[in-house]
MARBA-3410 file (N, C-alpha, C, O; in Angstrom, 1 decimal):
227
15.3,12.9,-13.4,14.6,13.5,-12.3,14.4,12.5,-11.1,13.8,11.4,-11.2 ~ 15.0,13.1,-10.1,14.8,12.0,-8.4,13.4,11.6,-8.4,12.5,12.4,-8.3 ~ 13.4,10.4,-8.4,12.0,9.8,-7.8,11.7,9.4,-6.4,12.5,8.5,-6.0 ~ 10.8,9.9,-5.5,11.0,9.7,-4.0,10.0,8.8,-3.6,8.8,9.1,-3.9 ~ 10.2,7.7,-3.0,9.4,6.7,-3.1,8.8,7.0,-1.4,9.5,6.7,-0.5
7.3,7.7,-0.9,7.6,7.6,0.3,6.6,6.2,1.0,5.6,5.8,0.4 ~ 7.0,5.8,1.9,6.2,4.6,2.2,5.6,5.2,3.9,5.9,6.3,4.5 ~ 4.7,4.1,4.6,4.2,5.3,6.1,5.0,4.7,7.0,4.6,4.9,8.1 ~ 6.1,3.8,6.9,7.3,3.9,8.1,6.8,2.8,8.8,5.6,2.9,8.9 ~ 7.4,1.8,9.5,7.3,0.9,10.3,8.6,0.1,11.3,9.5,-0.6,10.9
8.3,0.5,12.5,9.2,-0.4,13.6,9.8,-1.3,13.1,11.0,-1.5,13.3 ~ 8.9,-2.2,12.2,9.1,-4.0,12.0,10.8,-3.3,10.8,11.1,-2.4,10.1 ~ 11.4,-4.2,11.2,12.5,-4.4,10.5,12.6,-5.1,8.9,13.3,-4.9,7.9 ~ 11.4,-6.1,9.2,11.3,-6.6,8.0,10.2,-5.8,7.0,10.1,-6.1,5.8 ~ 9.4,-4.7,7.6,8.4,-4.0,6.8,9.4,-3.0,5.9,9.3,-2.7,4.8
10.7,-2.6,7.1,11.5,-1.5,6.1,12.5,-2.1,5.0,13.0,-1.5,4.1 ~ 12.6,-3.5,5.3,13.7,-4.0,4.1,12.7,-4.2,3.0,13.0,-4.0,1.8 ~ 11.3,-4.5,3.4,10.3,-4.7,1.7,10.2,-3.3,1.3,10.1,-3.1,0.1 ~ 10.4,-2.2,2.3,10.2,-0.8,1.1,11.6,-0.8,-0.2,11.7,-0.5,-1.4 ~ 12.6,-1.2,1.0,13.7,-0.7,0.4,13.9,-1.9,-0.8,14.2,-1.6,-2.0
13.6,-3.1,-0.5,13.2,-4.2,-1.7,12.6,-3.6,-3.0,13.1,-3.6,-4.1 ~ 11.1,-2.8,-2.6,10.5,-2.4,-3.7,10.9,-1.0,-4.7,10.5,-0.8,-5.8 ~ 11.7,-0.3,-3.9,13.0,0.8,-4.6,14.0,0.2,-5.3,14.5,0.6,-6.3 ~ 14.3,-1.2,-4.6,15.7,-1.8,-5.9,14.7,-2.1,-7.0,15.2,-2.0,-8.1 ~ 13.5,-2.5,-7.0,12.9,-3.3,-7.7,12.4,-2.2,-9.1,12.3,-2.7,-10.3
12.3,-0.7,-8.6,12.0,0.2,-9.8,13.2,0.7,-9.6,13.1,1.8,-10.2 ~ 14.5,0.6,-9.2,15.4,0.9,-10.0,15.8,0.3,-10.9,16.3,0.8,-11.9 ~ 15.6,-0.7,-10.8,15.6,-2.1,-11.7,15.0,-1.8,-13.1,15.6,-2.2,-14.1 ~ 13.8,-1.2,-13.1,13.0,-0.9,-14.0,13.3,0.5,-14.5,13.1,0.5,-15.7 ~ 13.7,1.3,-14.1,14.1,3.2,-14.0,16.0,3.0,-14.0,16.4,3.9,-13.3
17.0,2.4,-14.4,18.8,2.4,-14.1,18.7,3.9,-14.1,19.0,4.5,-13.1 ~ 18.2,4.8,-15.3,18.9,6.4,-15.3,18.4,7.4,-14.4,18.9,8.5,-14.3 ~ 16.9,6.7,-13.1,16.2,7.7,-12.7,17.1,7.4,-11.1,17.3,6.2,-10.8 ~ 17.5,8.6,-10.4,17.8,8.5,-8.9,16.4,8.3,-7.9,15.6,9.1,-7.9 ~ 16.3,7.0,-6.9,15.2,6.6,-6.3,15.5,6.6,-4.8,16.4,5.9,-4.2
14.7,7.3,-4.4,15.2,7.4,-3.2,14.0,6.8,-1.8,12.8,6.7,-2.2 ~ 14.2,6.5,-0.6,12.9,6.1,-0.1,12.9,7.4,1.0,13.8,8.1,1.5 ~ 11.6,7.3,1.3,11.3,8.3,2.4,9.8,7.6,3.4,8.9,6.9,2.9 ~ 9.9,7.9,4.9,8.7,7.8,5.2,7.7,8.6,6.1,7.9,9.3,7.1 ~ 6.8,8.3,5.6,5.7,9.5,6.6,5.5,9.4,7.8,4.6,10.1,8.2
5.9,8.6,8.5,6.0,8.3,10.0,6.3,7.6,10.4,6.1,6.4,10.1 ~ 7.2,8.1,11.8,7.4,6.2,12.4,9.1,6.5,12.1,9.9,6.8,13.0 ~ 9.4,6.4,11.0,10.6,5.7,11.0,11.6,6.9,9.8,11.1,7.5,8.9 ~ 12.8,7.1,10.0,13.7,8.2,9.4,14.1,7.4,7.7,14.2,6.2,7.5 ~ 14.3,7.9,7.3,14.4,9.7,6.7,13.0,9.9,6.2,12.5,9.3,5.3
12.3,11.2,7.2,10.8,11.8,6.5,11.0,12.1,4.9,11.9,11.6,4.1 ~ 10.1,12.8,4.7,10.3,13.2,3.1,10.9,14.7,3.0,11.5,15.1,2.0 ~ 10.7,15.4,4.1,11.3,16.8,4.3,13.0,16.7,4.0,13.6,17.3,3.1 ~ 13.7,15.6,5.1,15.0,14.9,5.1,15.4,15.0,3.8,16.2,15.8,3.3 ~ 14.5,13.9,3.1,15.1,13.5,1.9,14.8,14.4,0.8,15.4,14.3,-0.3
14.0,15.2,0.8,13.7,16.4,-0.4,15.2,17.5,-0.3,15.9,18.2,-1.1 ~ 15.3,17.4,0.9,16.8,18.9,1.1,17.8,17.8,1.1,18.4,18.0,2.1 ~ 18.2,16.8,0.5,19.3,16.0,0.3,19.4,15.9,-1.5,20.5,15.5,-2.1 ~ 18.3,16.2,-2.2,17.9,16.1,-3.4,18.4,17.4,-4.1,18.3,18.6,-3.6 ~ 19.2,17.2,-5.4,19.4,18.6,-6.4,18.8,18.4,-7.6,19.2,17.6,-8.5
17.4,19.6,-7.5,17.4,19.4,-9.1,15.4,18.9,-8.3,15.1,18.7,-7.1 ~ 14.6,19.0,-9.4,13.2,18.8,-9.2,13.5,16.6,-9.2,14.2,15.6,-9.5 ~ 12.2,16.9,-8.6,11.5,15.7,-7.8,10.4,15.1,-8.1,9.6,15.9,-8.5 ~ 9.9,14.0,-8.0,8.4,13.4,-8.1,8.7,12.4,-7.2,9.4,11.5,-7.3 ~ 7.7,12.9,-6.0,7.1,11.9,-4.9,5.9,11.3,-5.2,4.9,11.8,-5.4
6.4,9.4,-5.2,5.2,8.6,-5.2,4.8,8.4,-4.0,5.7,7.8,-3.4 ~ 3.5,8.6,-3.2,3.1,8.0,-2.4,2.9,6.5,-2.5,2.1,6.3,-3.5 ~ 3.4,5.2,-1.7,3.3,3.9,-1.7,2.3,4.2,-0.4,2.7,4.1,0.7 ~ 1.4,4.4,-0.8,0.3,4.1,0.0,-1.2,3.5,-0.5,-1.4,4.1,-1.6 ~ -2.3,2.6,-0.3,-3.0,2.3,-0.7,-4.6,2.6,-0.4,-5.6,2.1,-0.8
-4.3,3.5,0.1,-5.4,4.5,-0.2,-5.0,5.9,0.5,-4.3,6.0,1.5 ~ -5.9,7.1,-0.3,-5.5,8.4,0.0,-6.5,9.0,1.2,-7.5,9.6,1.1 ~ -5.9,8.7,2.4,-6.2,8.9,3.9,-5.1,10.0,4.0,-4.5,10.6,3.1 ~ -5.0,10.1,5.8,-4.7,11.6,6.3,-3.2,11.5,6.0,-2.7,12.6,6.0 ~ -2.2,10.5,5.8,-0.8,10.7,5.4,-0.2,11.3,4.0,0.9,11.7,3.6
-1.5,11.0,3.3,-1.6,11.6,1.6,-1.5,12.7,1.3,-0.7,13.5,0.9 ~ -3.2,12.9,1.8,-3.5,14.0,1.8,-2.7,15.4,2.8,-2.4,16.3,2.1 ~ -2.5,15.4,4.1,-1.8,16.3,5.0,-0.4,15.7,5.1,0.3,16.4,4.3 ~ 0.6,14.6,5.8,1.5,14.5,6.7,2.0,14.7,5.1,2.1,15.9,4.8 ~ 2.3,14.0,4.1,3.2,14.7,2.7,3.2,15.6,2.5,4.2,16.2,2.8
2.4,16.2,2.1,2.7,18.0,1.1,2.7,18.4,2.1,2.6,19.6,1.8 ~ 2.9,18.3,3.7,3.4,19.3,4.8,4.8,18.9,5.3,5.5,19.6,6.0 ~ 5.0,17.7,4.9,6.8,17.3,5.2,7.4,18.0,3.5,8.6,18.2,3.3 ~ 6.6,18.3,2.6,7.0,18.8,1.4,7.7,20.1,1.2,8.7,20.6,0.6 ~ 6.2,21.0,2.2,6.4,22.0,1.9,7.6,22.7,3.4,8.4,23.7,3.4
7.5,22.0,4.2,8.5,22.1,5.3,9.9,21.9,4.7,10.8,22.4,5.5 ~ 10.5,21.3,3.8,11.4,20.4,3.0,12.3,22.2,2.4,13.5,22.5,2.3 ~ 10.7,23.5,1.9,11.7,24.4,0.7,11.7,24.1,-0.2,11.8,25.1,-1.1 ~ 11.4,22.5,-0.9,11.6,22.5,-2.5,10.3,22.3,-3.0,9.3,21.7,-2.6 ~ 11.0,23.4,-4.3,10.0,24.4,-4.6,9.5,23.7,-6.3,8.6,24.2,-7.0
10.2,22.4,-6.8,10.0,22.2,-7.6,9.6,20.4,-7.7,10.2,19.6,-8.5 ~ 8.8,20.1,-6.9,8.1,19.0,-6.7,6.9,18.8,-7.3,5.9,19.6,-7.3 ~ 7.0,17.7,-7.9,5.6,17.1,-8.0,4.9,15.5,-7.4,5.7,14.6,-7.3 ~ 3.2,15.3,-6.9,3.3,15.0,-6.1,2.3,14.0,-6.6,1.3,14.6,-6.9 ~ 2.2,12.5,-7.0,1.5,11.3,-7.9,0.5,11.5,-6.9,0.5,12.0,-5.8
-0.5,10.5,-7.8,-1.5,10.1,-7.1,-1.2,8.8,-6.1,-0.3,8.0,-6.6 ~ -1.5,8.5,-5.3,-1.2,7.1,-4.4,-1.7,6.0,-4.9,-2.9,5.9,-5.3 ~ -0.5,4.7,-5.0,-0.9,3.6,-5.4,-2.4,3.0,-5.4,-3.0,2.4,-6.3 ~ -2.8,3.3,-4.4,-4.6,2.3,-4.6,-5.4,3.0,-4.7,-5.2,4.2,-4.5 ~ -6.4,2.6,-5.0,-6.7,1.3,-5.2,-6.7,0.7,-6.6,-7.7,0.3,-7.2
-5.5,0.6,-7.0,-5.6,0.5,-8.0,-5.6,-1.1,-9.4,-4.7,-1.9,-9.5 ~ -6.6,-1.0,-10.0,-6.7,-2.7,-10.6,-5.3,-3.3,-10.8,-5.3,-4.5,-10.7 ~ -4.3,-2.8,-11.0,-3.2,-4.2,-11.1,-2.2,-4.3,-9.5,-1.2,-4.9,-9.2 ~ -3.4,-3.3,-8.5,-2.6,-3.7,-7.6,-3.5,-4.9,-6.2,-2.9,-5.5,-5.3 ~ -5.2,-4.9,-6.6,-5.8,-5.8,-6.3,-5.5,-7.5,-7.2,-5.4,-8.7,-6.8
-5.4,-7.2,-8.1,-4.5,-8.2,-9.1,-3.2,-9.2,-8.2,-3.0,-10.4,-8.1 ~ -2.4,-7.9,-7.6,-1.1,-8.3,-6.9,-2.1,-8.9,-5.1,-1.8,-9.8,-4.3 ~ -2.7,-8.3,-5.1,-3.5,-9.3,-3.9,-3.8,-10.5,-3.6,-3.5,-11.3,-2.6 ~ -4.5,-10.7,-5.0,-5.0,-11.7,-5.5,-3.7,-13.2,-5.6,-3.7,-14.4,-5.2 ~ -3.1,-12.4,-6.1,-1.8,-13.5,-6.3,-1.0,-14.1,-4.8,-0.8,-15.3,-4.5
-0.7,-13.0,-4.2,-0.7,-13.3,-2.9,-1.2,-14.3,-2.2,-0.6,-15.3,-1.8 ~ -2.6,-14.0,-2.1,-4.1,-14.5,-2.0,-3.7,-16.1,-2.3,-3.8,-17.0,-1.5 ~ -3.4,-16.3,-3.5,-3.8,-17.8,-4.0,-2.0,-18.6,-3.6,-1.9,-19.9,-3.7 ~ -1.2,-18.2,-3.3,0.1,-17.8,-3.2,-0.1,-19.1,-1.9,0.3,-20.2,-1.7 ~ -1.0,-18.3,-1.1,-1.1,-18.9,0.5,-1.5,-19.6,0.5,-0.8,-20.3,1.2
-2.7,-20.4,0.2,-3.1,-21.2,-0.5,-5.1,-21.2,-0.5,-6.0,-22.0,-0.1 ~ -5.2,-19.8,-1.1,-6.9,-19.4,-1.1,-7.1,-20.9,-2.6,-6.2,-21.4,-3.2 ~ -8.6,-21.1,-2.8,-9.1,-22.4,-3.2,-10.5,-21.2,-4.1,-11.1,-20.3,-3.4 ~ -10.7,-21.3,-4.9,-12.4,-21.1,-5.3,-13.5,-21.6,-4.4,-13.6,-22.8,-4.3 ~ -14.1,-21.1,-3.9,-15.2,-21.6,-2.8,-14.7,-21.0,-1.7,-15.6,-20.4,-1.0
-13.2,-20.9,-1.2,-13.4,-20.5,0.2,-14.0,-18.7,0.5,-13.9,-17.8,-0.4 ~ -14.5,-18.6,1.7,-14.6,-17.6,2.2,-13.7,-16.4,2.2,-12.6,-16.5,2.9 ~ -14.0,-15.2,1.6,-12.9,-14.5,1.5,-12.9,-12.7,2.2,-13.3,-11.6,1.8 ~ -12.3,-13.2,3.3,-12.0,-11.5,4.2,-10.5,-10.7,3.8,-9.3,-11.0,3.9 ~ -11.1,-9.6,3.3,-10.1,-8.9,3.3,-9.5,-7.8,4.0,-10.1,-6.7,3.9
-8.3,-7.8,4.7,-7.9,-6.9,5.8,-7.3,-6.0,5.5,-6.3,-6.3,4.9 ~ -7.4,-4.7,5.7,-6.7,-3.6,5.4,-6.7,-2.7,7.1,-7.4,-2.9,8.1 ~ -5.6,-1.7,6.8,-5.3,-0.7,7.9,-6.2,-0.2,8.6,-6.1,-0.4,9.9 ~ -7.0,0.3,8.1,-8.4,1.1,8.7,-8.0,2.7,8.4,-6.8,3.0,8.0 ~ -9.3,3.8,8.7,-8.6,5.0,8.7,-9.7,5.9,9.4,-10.6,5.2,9.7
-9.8,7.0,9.5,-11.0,7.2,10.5,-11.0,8.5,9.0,-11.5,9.5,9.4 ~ -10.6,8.5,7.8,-10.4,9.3,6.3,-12.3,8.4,6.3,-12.7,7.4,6.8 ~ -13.0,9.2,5.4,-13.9,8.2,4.7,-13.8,8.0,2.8,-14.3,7.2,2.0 ~ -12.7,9.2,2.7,-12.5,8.5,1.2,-11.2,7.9,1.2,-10.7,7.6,0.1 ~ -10.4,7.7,2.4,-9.6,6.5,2.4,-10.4,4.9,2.4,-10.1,4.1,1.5
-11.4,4.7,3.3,-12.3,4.2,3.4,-13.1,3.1,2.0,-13.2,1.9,1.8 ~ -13.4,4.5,1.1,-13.9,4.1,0.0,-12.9,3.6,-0.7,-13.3,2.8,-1.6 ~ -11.7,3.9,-0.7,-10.7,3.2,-1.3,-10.8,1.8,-1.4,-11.0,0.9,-2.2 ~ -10.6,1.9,0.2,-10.6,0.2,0.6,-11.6,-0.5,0.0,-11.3,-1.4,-0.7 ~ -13.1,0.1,0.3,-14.3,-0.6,-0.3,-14.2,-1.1,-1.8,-14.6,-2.2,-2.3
-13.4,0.2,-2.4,-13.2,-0.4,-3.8,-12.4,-1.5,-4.1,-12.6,-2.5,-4.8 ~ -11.7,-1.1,-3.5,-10.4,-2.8,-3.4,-11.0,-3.8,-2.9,-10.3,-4.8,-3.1 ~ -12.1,-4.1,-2.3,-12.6,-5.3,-1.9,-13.2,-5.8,-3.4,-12.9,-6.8,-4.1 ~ -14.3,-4.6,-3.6,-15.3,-5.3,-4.8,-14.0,-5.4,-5.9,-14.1,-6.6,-6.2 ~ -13.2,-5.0,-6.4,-12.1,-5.4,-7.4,-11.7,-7.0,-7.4,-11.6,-7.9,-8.3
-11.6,-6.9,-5.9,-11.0,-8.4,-5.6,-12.1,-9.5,-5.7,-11.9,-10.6,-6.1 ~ -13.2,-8.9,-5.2,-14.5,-9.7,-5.7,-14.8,-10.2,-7.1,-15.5,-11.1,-7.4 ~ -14.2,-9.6,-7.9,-14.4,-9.7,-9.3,-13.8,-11.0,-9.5,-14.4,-11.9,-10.1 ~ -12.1,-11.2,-9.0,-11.3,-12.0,-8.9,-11.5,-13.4,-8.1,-11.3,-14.5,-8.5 ~ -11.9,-13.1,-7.4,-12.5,-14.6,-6.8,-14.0,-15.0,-7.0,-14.4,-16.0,-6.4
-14.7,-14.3,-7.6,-16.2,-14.7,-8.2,-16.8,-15.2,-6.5,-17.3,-16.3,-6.3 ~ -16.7,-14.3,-5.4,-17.2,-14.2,-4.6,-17.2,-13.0,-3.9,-16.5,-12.1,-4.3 ~ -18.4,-12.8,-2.3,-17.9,-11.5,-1.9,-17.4,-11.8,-1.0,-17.5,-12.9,-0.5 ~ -16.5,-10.6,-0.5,-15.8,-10.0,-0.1,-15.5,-9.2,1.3,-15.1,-8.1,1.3 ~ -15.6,-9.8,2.3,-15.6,-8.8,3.7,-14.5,-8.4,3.6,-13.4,-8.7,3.1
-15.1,-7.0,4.6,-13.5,-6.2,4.8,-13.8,-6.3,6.2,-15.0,-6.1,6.6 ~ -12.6,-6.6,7.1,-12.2,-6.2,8.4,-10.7,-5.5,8.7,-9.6,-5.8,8.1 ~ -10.8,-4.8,9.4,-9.7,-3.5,9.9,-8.8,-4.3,11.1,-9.2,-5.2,11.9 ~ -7.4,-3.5,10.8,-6.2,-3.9,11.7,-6.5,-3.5,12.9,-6.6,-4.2,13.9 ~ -6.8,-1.4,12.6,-6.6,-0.8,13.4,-7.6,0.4,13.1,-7.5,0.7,12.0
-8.4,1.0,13.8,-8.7,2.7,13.7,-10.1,2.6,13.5,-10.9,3.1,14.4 ~ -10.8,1.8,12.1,-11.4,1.4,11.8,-12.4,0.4,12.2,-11.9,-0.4,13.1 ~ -14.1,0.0,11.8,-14.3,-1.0,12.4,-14.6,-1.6,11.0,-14.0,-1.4,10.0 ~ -15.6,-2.3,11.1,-15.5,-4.2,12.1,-13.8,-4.5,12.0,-13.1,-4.5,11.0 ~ -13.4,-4.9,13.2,-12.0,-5.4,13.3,-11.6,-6.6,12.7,-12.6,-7.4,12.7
-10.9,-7.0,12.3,-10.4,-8.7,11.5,-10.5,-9.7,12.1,-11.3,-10.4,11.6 ~ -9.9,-10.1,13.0,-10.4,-10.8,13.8,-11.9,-11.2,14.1,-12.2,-12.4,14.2 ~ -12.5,-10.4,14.2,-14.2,-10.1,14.3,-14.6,-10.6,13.1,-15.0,-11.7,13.2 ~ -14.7,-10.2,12.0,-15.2,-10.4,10.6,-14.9,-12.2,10.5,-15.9,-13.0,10.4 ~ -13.6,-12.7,10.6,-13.3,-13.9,10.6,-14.3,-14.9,11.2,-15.0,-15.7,10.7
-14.1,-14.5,12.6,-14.7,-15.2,13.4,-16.4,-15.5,13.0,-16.9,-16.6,12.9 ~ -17.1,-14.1,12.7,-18.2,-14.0,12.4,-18.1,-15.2,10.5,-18.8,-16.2,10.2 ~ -17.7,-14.9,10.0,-17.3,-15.6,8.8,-17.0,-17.0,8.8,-17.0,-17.6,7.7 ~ -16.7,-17.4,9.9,-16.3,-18.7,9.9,-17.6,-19.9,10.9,-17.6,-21.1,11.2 ~ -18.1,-19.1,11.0,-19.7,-19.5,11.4,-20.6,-20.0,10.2,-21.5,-20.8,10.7
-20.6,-19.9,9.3,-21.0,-20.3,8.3,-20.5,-21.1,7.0,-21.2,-21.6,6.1 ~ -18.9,-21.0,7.2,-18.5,-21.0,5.9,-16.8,-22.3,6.5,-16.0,-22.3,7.5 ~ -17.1,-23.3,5.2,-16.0,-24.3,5.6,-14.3,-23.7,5.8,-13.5,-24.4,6.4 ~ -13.9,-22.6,5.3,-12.9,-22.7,4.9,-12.6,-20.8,4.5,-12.9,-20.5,3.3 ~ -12.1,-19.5,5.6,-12.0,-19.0,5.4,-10.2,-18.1,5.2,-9.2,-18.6,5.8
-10.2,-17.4,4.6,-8.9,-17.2,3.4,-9.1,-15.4,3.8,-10.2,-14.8,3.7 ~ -8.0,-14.9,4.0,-7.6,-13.7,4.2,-6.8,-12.7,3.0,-5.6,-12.6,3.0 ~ -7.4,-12.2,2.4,-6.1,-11.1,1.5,-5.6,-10.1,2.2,-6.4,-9.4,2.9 ~ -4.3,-9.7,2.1,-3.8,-8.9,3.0,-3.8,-7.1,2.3,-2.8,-6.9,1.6 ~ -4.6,-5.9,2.4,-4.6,-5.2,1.6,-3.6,-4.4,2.2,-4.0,-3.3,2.6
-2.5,-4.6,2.4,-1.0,-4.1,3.4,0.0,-4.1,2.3,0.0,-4.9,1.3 ~ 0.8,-3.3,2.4,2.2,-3.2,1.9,3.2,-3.9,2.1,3.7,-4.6,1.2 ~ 3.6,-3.9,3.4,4.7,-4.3,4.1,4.4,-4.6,5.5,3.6,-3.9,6.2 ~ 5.3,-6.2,6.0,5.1,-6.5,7.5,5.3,-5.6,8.3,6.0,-4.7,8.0 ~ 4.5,-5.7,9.3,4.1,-5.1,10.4,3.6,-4.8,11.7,3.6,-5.7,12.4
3.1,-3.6,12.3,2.5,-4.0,13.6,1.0,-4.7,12.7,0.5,-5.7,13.2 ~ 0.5,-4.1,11.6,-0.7,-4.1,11.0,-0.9,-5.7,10.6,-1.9,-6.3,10.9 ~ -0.1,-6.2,10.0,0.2,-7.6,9.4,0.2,-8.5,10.1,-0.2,-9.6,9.7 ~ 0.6,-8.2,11.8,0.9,-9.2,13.0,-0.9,-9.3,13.4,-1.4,-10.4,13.5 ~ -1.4,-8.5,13.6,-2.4,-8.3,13.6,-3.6,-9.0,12.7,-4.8,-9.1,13.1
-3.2,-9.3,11.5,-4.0,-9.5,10.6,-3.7,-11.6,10.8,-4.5,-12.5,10.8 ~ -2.1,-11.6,10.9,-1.7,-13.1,11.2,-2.1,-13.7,12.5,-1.7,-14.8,13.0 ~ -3.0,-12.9,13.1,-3.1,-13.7,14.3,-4.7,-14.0,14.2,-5.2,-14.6,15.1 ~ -5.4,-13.6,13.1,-6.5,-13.9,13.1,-7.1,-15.4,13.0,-6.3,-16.2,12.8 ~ -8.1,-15.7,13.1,-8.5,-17.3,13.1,-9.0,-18.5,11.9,-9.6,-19.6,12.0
-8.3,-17.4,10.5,-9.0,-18.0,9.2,-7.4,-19.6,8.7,-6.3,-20.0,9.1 ~ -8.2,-19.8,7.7,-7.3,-21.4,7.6,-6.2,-20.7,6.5,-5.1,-21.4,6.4 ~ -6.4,-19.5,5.8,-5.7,-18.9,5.0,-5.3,-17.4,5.4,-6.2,-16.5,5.6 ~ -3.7,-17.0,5.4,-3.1,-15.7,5.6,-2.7,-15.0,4.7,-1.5,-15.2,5.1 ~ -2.6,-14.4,3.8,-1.6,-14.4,2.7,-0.8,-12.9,3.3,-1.2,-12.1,4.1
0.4,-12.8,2.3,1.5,-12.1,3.1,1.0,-10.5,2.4,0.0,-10.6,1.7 ~ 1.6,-9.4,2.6,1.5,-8.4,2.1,2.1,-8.4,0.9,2.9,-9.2,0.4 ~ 1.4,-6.9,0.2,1.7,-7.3,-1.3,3.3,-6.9,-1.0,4.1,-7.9,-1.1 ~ 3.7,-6.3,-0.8,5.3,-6.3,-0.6,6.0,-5.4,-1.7,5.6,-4.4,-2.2 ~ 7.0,-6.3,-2.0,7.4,-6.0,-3.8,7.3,-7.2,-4.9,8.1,-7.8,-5.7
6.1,-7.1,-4.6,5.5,-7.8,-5.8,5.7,-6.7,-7.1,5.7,-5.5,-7.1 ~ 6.0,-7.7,-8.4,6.4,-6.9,-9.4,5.6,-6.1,-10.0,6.0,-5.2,-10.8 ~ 4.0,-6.4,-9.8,3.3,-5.5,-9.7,3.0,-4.4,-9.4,2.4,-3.5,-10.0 ~ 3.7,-4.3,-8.0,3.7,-3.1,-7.3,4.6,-2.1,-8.0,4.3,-1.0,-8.4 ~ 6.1,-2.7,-8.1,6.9,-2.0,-9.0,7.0,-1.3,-10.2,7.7,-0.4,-10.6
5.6,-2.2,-10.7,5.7,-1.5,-11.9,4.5,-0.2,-11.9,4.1,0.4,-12.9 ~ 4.0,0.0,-10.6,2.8,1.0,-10.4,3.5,2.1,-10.2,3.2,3.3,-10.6 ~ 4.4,1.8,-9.6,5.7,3.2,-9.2,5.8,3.6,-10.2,5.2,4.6,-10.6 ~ 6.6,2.9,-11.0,7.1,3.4,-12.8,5.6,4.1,-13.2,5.6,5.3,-13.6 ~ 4.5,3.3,-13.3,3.6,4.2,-14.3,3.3,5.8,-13.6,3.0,6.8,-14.2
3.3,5.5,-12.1,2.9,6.7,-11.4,4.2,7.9,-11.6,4.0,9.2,-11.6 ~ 5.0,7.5,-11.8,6.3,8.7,-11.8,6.5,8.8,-13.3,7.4,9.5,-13.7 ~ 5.6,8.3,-14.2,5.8,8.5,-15.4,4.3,9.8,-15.9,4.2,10.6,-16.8 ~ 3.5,9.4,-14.9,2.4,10.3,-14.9,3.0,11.6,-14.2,2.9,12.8,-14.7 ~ 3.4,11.5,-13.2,4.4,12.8,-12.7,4.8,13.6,-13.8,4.4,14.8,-14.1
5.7,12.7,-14.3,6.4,13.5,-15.4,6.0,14.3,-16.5,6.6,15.3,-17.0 ~ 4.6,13.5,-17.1,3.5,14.4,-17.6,2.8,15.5,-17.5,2.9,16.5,-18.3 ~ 2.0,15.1,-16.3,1.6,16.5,-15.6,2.4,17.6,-15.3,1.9,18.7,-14.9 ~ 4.0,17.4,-15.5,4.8,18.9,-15.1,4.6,19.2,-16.7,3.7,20.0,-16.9 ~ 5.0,18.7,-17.8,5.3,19.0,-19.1,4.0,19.7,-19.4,4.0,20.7,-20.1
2.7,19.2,-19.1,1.5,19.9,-19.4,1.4,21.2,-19.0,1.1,22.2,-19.6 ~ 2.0,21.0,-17.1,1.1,22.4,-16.7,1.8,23.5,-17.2,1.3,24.6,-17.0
END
């Protein structure tokens, strides 16, 4: 059964080779399953595209990290615009514990320390249970660094990153950024231009991430055999 990986699409050239990175990376893990990528905005092939290129039923993972308005609406309406009629549709990667884990690594990757100050930047969304996603992914990550945890926003959202930093680094020797991002971007440029002594990159295709795909399309596959 085709597994449709969709991600939310980005200009950056290098944001679209980490999607396509993290599709070799569960093919890698899946050789018998067909993986295909799709994205929800921004950039071709939508999910509609790639659903009417598909024979035979489907499970679309959302690669998104929290369930905001591209989850919830722009998918199951590029789905149902698509005709196929034998889709099923995972829950979205975040916030989920082995993927604040893959943060984390990132995180220390760049070179975060015990003690430093720790802001973490995500997308923003004007969703409020995308929102609480995020919040949950901070306190997760809090657990992980035995400190707290600011969140500042790219875009949409406030307190902005830049802001949070700045305000954070008024007090504190040494502030360290986790990136709650997928893939480079306009979002990521944004997050690297901020004023802390630590950036860390997006989770990318960390093998973590890869392996959330697999468990998510394996949950797909479940829920059809139940219902």
């Amino acid at each position: 059964m085709t597994l449709v990986l969709v991600a939310h699409g980005t200009r950056a050239e290098s944001g679209a080779r980490t999607t396509h990175a993290l599709a070799d990376e569960v093919r890698a893990l899946l050789p018998e399953v067909p993986v295909k990528v799709a994205f929800a905005d921004v950039r071709a092939p939508d999910v509609t595209t790639v659903l009417r290129s598909v024979r035979g039923p489907a499970v679309v993972v959302p690669a998104f990290l929290a369930s905001g308005y591209h989850v919830r609406v722009d998918v199951p309406a590029q789905i149902a615009l698509s005709g196929a009629t034998d889709v099923s549709v995972t829950q979205a990667l975040g916030p989920a514990p082995s993927l604040v884990a893959a943060m984390h690594d990132r995180l220390s990757e760049a070179g975060w320390r015990p003690g430093d100050a720790v802001v973490m930047a995500a997308a923003g969304s004007s969703d409020l249970r995308a929102l609480a996603d995020v919040r949950r992914a901070a306190t997760l990550l809090s657990h992980r660094t035995g400190s707290i945890v600011r969140i500042g926003y790219a875009a949409t959202a406030e307190p902005r990153i830049a802001d949070v930093v700045a305000e954070v680094r008024e007090t504190a020797d040494r502030v360290a950024v986790a990136s709650w991002l997928l893939a480079p971007g306009l979002f990521q440029r944004a997050v690297a231009g901020c004023p802390a002594d630590v950036v860390a990159e997006p989770l990318g295709d960390h093998p973590r991430v890869a392996d959330l795909v697999v468990r998510r399309y394996a949950e797909g596959l479940y829920y059809r055999a139940v219902a």
